[in-house]
VEXDREN-2710 file (C-alpha; in Angstrom, 1 decimal):
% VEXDREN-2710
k/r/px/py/pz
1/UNK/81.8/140.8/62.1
2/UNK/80.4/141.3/66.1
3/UNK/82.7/140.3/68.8
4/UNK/79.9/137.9/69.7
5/UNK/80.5/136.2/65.8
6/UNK/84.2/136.6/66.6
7/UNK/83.9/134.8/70.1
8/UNK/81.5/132.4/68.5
9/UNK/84.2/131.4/65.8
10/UNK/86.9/130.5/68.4
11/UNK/84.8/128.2/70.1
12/UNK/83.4/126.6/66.7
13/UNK/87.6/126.0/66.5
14/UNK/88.7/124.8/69.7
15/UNK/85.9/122.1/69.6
16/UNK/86.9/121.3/66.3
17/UNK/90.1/120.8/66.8
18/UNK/89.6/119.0/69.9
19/UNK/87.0/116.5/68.1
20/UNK/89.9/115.8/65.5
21/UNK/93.0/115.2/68.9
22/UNK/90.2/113.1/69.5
23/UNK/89.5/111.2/66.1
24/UNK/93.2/110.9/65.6
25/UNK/94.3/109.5/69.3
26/UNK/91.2/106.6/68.4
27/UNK/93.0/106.3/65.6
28/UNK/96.5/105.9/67.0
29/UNK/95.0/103.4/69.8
30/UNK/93.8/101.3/67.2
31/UNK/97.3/101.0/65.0
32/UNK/98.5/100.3/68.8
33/UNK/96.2/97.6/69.7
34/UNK/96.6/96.4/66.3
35/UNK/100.5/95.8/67.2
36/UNK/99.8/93.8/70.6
37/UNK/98.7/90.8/68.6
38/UNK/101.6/91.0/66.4
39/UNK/104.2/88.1/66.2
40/UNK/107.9/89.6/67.0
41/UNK/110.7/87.5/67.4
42/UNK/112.8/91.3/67.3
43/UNK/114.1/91.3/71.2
44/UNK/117.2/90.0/70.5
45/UNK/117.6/92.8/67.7
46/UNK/116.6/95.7/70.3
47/UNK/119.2/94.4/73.2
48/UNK/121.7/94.3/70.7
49/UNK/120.6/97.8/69.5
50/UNK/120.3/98.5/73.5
51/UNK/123.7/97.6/73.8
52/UNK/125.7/99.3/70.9
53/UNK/126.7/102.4/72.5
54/UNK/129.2/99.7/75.0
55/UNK/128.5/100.7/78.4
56/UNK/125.5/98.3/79.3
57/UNK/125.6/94.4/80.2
58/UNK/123.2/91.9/79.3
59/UNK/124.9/89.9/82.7
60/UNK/125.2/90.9/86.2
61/UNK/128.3/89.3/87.4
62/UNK/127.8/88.2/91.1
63/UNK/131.6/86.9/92.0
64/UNK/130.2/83.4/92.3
65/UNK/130.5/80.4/90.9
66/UNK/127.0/80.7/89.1
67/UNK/129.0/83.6/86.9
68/UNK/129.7/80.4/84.8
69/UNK/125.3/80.8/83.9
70/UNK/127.0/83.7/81.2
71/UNK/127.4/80.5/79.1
72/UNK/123.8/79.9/78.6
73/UNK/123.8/82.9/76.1
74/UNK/127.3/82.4/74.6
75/UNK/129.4/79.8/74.0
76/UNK/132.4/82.0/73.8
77/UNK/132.9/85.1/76.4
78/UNK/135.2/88.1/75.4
79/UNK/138.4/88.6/78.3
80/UNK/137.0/92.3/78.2
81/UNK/133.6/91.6/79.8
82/UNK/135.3/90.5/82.9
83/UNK/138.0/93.2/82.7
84/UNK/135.0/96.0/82.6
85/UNK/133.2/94.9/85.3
86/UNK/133.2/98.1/87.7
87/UNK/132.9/96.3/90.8
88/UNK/136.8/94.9/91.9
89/UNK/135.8/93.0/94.7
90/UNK/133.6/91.6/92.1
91/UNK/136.0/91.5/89.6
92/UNK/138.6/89.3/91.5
93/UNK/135.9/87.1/93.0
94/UNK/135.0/86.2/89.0
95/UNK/138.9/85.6/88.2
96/UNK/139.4/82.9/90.8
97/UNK/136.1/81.6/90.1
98/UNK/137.2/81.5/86.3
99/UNK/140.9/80.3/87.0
100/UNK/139.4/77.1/89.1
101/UNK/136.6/76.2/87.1
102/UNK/139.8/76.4/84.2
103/UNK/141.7/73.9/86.5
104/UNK/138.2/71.6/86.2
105/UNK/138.3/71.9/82.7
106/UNK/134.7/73.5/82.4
107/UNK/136.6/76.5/80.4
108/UNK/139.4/77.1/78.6
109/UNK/141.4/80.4/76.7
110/UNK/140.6/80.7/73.3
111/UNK/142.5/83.8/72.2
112/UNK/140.9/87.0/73.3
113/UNK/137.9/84.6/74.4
114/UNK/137.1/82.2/77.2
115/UNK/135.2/79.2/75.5
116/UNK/133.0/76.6/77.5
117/UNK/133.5/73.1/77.3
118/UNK/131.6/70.0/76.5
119/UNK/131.9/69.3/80.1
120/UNK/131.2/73.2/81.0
121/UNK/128.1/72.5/79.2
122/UNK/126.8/69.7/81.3
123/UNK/128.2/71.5/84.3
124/UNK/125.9/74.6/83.8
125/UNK/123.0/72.5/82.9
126/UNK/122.4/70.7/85.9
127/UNK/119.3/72.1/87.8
128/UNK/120.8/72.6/91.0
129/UNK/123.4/75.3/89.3
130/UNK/120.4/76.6/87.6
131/UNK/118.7/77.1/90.9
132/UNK/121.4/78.8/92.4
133/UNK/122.0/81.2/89.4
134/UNK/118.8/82.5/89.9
135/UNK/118.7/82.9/93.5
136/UNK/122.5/84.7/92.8
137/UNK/121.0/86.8/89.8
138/UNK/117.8/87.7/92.0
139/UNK/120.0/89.1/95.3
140/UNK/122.2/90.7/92.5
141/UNK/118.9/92.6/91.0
142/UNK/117.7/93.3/94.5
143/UNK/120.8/95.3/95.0
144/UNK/120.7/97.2/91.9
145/UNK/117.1/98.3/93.0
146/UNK/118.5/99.0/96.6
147/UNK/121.4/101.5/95.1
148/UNK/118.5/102.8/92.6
149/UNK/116.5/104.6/96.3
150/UNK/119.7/106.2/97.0
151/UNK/121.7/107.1/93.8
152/UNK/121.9/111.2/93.0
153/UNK/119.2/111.2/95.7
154/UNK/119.2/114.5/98.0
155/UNK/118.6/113.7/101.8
156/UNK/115.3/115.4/101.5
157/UNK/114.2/112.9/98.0
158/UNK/113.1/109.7/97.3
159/UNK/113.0/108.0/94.0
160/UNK/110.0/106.8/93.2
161/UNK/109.5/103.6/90.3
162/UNK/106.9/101.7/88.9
163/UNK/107.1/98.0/88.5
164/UNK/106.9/96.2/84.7
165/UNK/105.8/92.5/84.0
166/UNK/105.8/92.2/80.3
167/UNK/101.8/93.1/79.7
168/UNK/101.5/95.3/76.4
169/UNK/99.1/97.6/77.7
170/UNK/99.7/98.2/81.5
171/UNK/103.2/98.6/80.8
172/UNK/103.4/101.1/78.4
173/UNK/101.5/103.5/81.4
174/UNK/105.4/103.8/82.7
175/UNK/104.8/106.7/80.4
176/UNK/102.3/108.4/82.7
177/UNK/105.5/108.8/84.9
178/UNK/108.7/109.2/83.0
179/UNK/109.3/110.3/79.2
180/UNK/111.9/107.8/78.9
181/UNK/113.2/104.2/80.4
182/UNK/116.6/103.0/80.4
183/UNK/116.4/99.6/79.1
184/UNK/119.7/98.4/80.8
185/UNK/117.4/98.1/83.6
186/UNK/115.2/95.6/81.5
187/UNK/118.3/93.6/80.1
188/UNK/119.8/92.7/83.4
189/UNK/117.1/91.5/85.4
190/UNK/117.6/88.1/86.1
191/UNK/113.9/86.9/85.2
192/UNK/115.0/86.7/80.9
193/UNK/111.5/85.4/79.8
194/UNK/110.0/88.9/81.6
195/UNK/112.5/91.1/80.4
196/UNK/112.1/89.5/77.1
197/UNK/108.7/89.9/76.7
198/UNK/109.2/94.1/77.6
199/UNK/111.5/94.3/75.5
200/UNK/109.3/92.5/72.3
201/UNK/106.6/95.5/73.6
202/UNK/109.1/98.3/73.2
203/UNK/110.3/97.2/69.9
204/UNK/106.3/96.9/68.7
205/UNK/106.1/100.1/70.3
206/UNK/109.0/101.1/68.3
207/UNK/108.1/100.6/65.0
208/UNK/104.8/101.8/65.2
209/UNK/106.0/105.2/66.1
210/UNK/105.3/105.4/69.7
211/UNK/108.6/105.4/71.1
212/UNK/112.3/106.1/70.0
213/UNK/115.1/103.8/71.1
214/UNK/118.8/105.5/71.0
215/UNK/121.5/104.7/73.3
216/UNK/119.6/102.1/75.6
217/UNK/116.9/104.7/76.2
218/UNK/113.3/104.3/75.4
219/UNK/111.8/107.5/75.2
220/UNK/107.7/108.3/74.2
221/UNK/106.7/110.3/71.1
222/UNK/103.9/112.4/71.0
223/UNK/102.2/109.7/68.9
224/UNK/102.3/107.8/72.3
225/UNK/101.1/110.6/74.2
226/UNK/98.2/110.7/72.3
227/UNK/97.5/107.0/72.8
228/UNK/98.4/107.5/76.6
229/UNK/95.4/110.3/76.2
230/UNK/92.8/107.7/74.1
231/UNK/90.1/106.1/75.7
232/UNK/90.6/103.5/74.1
233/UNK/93.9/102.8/75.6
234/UNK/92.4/103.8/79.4
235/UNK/89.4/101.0/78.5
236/UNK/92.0/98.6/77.5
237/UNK/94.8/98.9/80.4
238/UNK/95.7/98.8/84.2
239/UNK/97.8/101.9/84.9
240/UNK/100.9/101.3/86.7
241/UNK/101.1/102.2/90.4
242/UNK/103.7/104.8/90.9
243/UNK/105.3/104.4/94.2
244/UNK/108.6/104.5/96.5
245/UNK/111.7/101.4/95.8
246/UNK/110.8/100.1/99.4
247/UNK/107.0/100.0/98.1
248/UNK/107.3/98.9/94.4
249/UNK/111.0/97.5/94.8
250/UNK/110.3/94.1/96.3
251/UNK/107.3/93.1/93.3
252/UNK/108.4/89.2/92.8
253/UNK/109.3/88.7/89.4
254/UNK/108.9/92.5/88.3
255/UNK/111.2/94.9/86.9
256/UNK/111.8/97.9/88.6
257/UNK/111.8/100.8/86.1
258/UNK/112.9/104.6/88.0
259/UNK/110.3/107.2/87.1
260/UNK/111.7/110.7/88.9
261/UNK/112.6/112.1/92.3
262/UNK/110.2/113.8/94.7
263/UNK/110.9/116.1/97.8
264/UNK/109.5/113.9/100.3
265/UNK/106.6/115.1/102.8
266/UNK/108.5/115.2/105.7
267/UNK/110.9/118.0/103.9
268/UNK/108.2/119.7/102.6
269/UNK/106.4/120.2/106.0
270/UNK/109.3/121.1/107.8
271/UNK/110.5/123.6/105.3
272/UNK/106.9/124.8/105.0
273/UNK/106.4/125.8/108.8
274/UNK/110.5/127.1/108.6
275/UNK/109.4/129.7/106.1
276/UNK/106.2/130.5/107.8
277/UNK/108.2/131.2/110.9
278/UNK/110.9/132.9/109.3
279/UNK/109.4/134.9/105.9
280/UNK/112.3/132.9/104.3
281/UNK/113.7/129.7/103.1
282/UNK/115.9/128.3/105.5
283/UNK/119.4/127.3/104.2
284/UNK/121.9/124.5/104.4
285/UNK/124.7/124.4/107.1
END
């Protein structure tokens, strides 16, 4: 055989085996698109999977009154989700809260358990309380986000996100940013019908092989890399816009999902024109 015939047979190859990544990530697209229009009623089964390793919260305790809004999901709350909130400020704020709305007999002790009352009930259904929960969630979230632009953040790095809003196909570009989401970040935010709605995605995208979920953390297969790669998938979706928290982090109703850390520009110029003066990078004080 020539060199030329030799040459001639890796090409032959390559394309081939570029026509079938090809044929295959159609193929995955479709299996993907066919999940979007799948009824799944499986959030509630992914938040609790989300939450079996014990160290997330499916509430943000605020230290106000509105703490009471934990209620809405449970007619019974476990003494231990107050004593694990991290926060002590926080934590104090939520046991007088607790103790006086006890004295107005919207609670009580139920063994290991605080349990709401019939009057508890009303209390929390009222829509000025349910006005205020939100605004109290909502400042609570914008926090979270705020500690996200600064958290294991070098001075010379800035965290950069993208922001979800529950769409099947947009969303699932996070992927073009990160290899995995921590889902605590879905659970908490105080909009539940949003996170909801990401979290039904995740678990579609879940069983059809696209992602793994372990530990609260939602991490892409190369199954999903291969959609990420279909045309079919750019035809059918917006990508998310990768930017800084102060950019991305203020996106009403959105959840704010971190992506990874990037030496900012200023950094990089300054550290450029140090070596080029110097031969050498320049180091810490």
């Amino acid at each position: 055989m020539s060199t030329l015939d030799e040459i001639s047979g890796e090409i032959k190859q390559k394309t081939q085996g570029a026509v079938q990544f090809v044929q295959q990530a159609e193929h995955l697209f479709e299996y993907f698109a066919k999940l979007a229009g799948k009824e799944d009623s499986a959030a509630d089964n992914l938040i609790s999977q989300a939450l079996d390793n014990g160290e997330l919260s499916s509430f943000s305790f605020t230290g106000q009154t509105t703490d009471l809004s934990y209620f809405s999901q449970s007619d019974t709350m476990p003494l231990s989700a107050i004593r694990n909130i991290g926060d002590e400020n926080i934590k104090e704020a939520v046991k007088q809260n607790f103790d006086k709305a006890a004295q107005q007999g919207l609670i009580e002790l139920d063994g290991d358990n605080i349990r709401i009352t019939a009057k508890g009930k009303d209390y929390i259904s009222q829509p000025d309380f349910e006005r205020a929960t939100q605004a109290d969630q909502t400042a609570a979230y914008q926090k979270t986000v705020a500690k996200m632009a600064s958290a294991n953040t070098a001075e010379n790095e800035v965290q950069m996100c993208v922001a979800m809003r529950g769409n099947y196909f947009n969303d699932f570009s996070v992927f073009n940013h990160t290899d995995s989401i921590d889902l605590s970040t879905v659970i908490n935010h105080p909009d539940k019908k949003t996170a909801k709605q990401i979290l039904s995605n995740v678990k579609k995208w879940q069983s059809g092989g696209f992602v793994t979920v372990k530990d609260g953390v939602a991490t892409i297969t190369q199954n999903g890399k291969a959609v990420l790669a279909s045309a079919g998938f750019k035809a059918a979706s917006v990508p998310l816009t990768e930017g800084t928290v102060a950019a991305v982090g203020n996106v009403p109703g959105a959840v704010i999902i971190a992506t990874k850390k990037v030496v900012t520009a200023v950094a990089k110029a300054v550290q450029t024109a140090a070596i080029g003066s110097t031969g050498s990078v320049p180091q810490k004080r």
